[in-house]
C-alpha positions, 0 to 999 in steps of 0.5 A: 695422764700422770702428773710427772715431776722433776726428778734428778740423778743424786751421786750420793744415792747412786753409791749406796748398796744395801742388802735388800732383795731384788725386785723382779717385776712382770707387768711393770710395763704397761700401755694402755690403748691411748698410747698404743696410738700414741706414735701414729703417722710420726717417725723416730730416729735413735742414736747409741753410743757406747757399749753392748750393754747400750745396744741392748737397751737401744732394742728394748726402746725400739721395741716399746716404740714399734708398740706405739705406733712409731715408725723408724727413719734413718734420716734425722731431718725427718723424724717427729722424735729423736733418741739419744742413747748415751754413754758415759765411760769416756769424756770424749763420748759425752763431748761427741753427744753434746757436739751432735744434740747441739748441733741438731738444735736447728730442727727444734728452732725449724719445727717446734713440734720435734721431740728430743729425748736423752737417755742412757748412762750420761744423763745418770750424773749430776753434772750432765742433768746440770748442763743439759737444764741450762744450756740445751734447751732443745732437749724435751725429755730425759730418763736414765738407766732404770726406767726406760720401761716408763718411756711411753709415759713419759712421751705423753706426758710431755706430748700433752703438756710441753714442759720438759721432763726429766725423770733420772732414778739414782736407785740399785735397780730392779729387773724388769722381765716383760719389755719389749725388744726389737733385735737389730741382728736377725742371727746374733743377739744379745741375752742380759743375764744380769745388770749393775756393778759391784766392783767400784773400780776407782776410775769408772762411772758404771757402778753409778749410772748402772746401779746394784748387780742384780742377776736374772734368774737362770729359768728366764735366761734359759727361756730366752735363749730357747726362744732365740735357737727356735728363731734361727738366730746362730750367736748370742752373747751373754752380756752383764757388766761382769758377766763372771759375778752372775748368781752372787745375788742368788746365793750361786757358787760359781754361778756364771759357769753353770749357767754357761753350761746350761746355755750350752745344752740348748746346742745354739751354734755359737755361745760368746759372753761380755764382759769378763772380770779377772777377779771374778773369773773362776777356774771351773771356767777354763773347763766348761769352755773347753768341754763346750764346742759352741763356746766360742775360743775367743775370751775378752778379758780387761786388764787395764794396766800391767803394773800391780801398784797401778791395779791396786790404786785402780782397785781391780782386786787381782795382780798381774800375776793372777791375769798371768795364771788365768791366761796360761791356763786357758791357752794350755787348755785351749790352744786356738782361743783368741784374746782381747783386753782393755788398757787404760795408759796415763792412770794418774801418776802412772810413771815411765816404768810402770808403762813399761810394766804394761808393755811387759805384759802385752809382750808375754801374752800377745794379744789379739787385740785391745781397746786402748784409752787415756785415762779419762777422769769421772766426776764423782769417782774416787781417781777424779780426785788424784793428783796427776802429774804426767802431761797429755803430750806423755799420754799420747806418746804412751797411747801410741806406742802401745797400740804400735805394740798390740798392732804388732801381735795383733798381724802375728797372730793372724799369720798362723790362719793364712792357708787355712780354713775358718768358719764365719759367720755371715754378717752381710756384704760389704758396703764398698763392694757389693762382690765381698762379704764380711764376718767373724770366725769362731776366734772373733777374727774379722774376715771379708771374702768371696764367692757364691751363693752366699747368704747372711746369717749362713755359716760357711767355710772361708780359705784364708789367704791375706793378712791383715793387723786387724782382719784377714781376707779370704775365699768362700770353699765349696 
């Protein structure tokens, strides 16, 4: 057993970029036969919050727990250990992991023996570790966004000395390629071809609690994603914080496009990537969704405001203008794709016409859907520190009005499927009604429905005949 000391998460190294290569390691992970035993007769209980990105991680931790011996429990009254999987995008999401760790104390003070553990991109800045240390003294075991392969060292070492451990890497990263996983989805996964962000836009955490970007090699995701067809998985999606910069690190020019490409040669049936960036986002794109039939029509594409002032002072590298070109011409070029975004009201300062300028865009491009949120400041980021003159009252005026808005182009859109046929991907049944099942066409549409036989994961043919804002209803056709 190692001896492991403190270590604490640094802003000041979090931001730091250098040109040195990336470290692709093979058998970094390691567990020795004591820690193959290590989680005998003991159950674990994981929470994730946040993104897909998380998700991820979530089955990689699962992964390494099922080689320890651990067993999984729904049931956190049960559970020898407790993972907390978390984000850090939002205050509110942080508020919401701190609300539950400190109300699950009471099964420390029940039984001192249960473990609490704190993961993800949360415990990755400096005021979190800060607050953790001083006020929840539950908490065993904290490790970050960097060496979640090191977790049954640090279990042990915890295990068999009971002093809290805390080991957060404020580093550029590396990438890992021998963890385990464990999907949790036995037709949809997700595929990591990259890791980390670049892009410091000026309200957002991520580059800091994810790192340098850093691409897999296209050989390892190709081999995955063979894997995965030989399977029977039906969708996966190909995830990275921008998914649109894949390769620059590699020396590849429009690396994301050809990788897609290649992906859609394996002929899984269903192709779906995460997230995309507007800056980043190239031209040849539009073609290779196009020309590929399991490329799914359906693109996320966040925009965050519709005001070129406010995108600058955001620093997202593009104008409205540019999302406009991107969003013509995929439309011009594939007529039935379906689009989301995400839009961030009440940016510092943000004035009345500026909002307006967002409803503007919402109003020429229509959106299928959109995540909304009010501004929320992040310490350590460079908006943190503008002045904000607009009141949480205007904010959540703004908030509301703009979902109104999207809610409206969100049923229209629906509007042209009723009548007509969708292909769905089974998810399973409904949890109210065991008669209706649900899943989510090739244009990423939520429908719930009925028929017979009926399996999850099957791909079926489902008559669309009630409209929904956010879903549509239909029937299963022979």
């Amino acid at each position: 057993m190692e001896n492991i000391s403190i270590k604490l998460p640094s802003l000041k190294d979090a931001k730091k970029r250098t040109r040195k290569p990336i470290n692709i390691y093979r058998d970094l992970y390691e567990l020795s036969e004591s820690l193959k035993k290590l989680g005998e007769n003991k159950k674990y209980y994981l929470r994730t919050y946040g993104c897909q990105a998380n998700e991820r991680d979530s089955e990689t931790i699962v992964g390494i727990l099922d080689e320890m011996s651990f067993t999984k429990t729904d049931d956190y009254n049960e559970a020898d250990l407790l993972i907390f999987n978390t984000c850090a995008i939002r205050e509110n999401a942080v508020n919401k992991v701190f609300g539950e760790i400190g109300q699950l104390k009471r099964l420390k003070v029940k039984n001192p023996e249960v473990v609490f553990a704190v993961c993800g991109c949360m415990v990755q800045e400096e005021i979190t570790i800060e607050r953790i240390m001083n006020t929840y003294k539950q908490v065993d075991i904290v490790f970050g966004t960097h060496n979640i392969h090191r977790l049954p060292q640090l279990l042990e070492n915890f295990i068999n000395t009971k002093e809290r451990t805390i080991e957060v890497f404020s580093i550029e990263g590396d990438v890992i390629e021998n963890l385990p996983v464990k999907r949790f989805n036995k037709y949809k996964a997700w595929v990591n071809i990259m890791y980390g962000c670049d892009k410091f836009c000026t309200y957002c955490i991520v580059p800091y609690t994810r790192g340098k970007q850093r691409s897999r090699l296209m050989k390892d995701i190709l081999d995955e994603v063979k894997e995965l067809k030989e399977q029977g998985y039906k969708e996966i999606t190909l995830l990275g914080q921008n998914v649109n910069s894949y390769g620059l690190d590699l020396g590849m020019e429009d690396g994301f496009a050809t990788l897609l490409e290649e992906v859609a040669k394996i002929n899984i049936e269903r192709i779906r990537f995460a997230t995309s960036h507007p800056r980043d986002f190239s031209l040849r794109m539009v073609d290779v969704i196009k020309d590929n039939k399991n490329i799914m029509p359906y693109l996320h594409l966040p925009v965050q405001s519709g005001n070129n002032e406010i995108l600058r002072l955001m620093g997202r590298g593009y104008t409205v203008e540019r999302f406009k070109m991107i969003y013509d011409k995929l439309k011009e070029a594939i007529p039935n794709i379906a689009f989301s975004t995400d839009m961030i009201v009440g940016f510092p300062n943000e004035t009345r016409e500026q909002f307006e300028d967002t409803l503007k865009l919402v109003d020429y491009c229509k959106f299928d859907f959109a995540f909304i949120f009010i501004y929320s400041p992040r310490a350590g980021t460079p908006a943190a520190k503008f002045i904000d003159n607009i009141d949480l009252k205007e904010k959540s005026e703004r908030l509301q009005e703009l979902n109104e808005r999207v809610a409206k182009y969100g049923n229209l859109n629906n509007q042209k499927y009723l009548n007509k046929v969708v292909k769905v991907l089974v998810d399973g049944k409904s949890k109210r009604n065991d008669e209706v099942y649900s899943g989510y066409s090739e244009e990423n549409k939520l429908v719930n429905f009925t028929g017979k036989n009926i399996k999850e994961g099957d791909i079926v043919e489902v008559l669309i005949t009630e409209i929904k804002s956010w879903s549509m209803n239909g029937e299963k056709i022979n």
